[in-house]
C-alpha positions, 0 to 999 in steps of 0.5 A, a space after each residue: 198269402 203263399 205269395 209271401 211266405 213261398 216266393 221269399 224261398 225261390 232262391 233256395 228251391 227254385 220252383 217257387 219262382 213260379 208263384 211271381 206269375 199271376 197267370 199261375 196264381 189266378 189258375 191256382 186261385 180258379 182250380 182252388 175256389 172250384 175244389 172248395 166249393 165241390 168240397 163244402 157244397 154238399 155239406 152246406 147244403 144238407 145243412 141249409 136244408 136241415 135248417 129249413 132254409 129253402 126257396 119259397 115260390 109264392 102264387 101272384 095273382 099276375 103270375 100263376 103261370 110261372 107259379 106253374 112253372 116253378 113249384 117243383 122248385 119249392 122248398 129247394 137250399 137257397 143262400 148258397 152264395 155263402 159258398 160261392 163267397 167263401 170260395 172266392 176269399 179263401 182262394 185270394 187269400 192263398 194266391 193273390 197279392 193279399 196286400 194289393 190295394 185294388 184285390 183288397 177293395 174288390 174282395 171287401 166291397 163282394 163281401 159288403 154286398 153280399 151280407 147285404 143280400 144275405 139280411 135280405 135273405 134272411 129277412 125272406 127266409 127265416 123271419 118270413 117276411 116276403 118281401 125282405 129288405 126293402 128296395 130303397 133300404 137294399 139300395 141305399 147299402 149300394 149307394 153308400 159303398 159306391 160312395 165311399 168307393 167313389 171318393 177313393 177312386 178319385 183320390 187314386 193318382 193310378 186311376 182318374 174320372 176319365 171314361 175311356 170309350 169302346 173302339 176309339 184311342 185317345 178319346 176320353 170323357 171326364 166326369 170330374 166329381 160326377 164320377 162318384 154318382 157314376 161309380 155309384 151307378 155302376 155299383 147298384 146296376 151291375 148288382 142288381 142286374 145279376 140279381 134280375 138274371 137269377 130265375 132259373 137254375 144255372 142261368 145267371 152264375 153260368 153269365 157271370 162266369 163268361 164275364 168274370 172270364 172276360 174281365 181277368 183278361 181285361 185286367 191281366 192286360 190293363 196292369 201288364 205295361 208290355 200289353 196294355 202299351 200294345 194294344 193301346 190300353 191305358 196302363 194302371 199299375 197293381 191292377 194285374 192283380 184282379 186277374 187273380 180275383 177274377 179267376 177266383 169268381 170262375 172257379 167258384 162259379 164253376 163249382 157253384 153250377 155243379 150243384 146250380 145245373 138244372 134241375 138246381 139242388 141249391 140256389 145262390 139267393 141275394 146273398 150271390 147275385 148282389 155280391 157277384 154283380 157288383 164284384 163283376 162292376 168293381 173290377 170294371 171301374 178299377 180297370 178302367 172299362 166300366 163303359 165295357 161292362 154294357 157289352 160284356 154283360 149284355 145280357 145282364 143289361 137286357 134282362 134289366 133293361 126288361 124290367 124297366 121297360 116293362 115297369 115303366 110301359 104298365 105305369 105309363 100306358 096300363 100295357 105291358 111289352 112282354 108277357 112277363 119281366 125280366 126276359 127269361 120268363 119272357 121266353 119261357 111264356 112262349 114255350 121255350 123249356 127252362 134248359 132251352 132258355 138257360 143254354 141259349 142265353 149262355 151262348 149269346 153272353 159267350 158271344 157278348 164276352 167274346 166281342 168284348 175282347 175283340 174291341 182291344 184290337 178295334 181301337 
């Protein structure tokens, strides 16, 4: 929004000249998304508490030993991803280009995903039912919007049903119409994997800062002609502008772990790990680098990939590989401490996000 009412002045006083680089938009989008969530957290989270709506840790019969590990968090404000979204639209809707076409699908498809996870939250919390949405109810609502998605990717003469592939130039797979079920994909996995990853304070919004840090980079250099030219990026115009929604998903998600450290004082419920999963998969697909998204977010695939093994080994042989899915708690049945467990995953998703910036220069 101030980049239509302050630029049109850049005549008259020449430091709004300032606000045409994305580079200062997406900083101002960070720093503004981090204050508000300093500013509301604190607020939002005496009145989810005046409320009552706290984390219910159940007893499993299979489980008592991470019932032991995590009763003190027991009643501890969960839907703290309301802050988390509110934080992010606020800060695009100042900075960024509110009339570019691929911020207003990142922004409105976050918010779909993320009312999904707050019904379910809902559904948990206040009208305690353990269980919430269903799965297939929660994945039909990804499906439908990886659809309607889908189908707009396709008809955008910008983007295409070609997957371009990691360390090679010039080498592309096309889809054609199954490029919808792809995006579909896309869509569901990376929201729900964010959504596997929240089981200890800071673990998956610290993961999905280093993520969203890589994809602004990766989206600044997929919409500027001079780089994407450079580094033999395929260039796609207006996507530039995701840098500033990227950034916004930092700031947040910075402001959020303020509160989200351990010990938590607040947790984001589905309402923030299905809108921040999936927003991390939007930009993915409308940059281009979708296939990108495996290696970036290793550790969100490892912590999915977890589940199914340990899914699919129990049904098929009545044995399980880990002591427990997904993969954090499988690491805190051997004795690692909740923090050791956190920091370290951090270090091996900066490692993921670091390599991923490395492939520009390997093609």
């Amino acid at each position: 929004m101030l980049y239509y009412l302050l630029f049109p002045f850049h005549d008259i006083l020449p430091v709004f000249n300032v606000i045409r680089y994305i580079t200062f938009r997406a900083g101002m989008a960070a720093l503004t998304a981090f204050l508000l969530s300093l500013l509301i957290g604190p607020r939002l989270i005496h009145k989810l508490k005046k409320m009552h709506i706290g984390q219910e840790v159940r007893k499993e019969e299979d489980s008592a030993q991470l019932y032991d590990l995590h009763r003190k968090k027991q009643g501890t404000p969960t839907m703290g991803g309301l802050l988390i979204l509110l934080s992010i639209v606020s800060a695009n809707l100042l900075w960024a280009d509110i009339l570019n076409k691929y911020l207003i699908i990142a922004c409105l498809g976050t918010v779909w995903l993320g009312a999904v996870g707050f019904y379910d939250d809902y559904l948990k919390i206040i009208k305690k039912q353990s269980k919430g949405l269903s799965a297939k109810n929660k994945l039909a609502w990804q499906m439908f919007l990886g659809l309607v998605l889908g189908i707009i990717f396709m008809l955008d003469p910008n983007l295409s049903t070609k997957l371009d592939i990691p360390f090679l130039k010039d080498v592309a797979i096309n889809l054609g119409y199954f490029y919808i079920l792809f995006v579909i994909l896309i869509i569901a996995g990376s929201s729900n994997a964010v959504n596997l990853t929240d089981g200890l304070d800071g673990l998956a919004i610290g993961i999905v800062i280093m993520v969203a840090i890589a994809y602004s980079v990766l989206g600044y250099v997929t919409g500027n002609a001079l780089f994407s030219k450079y580094l033999l990026v395929p260039f796609i115009p207006g996507t530039a502008e995701l840098t500033v929604f990227c950034a916004s998903i930092v700031g947040a998600g910075l402001g959020f772990l303020w509160f989200n450290c351990y010990p938590a004082t607040v947790f984001m419920g589905d309402t923030g790990s299905l809108a921040l999963g999936g927003a991390l998969g939007l930009v993915a697909i409308m940059i281009k680098k979708e296939l990108l998204l495996v290696i970036v977010g290793g550790v969100l695939v490892l912590e999915a990939f977890s589940v199914i093994l340990q899914v699919g080994s129990f049904k098929l042989r009545k044995k399980r590989i880990f002591q427990i899915a997904p993969l954090h708690h499988h690491f805190q049945f051997l004795g690692w401490s909740e923090t050791k467990v956190i920091v370290r995953f951090w270090i091996v998703a900066a490692l993921f996000a670091l390599f991923t910036l490395v492939t520009l220069k390997l093609r």
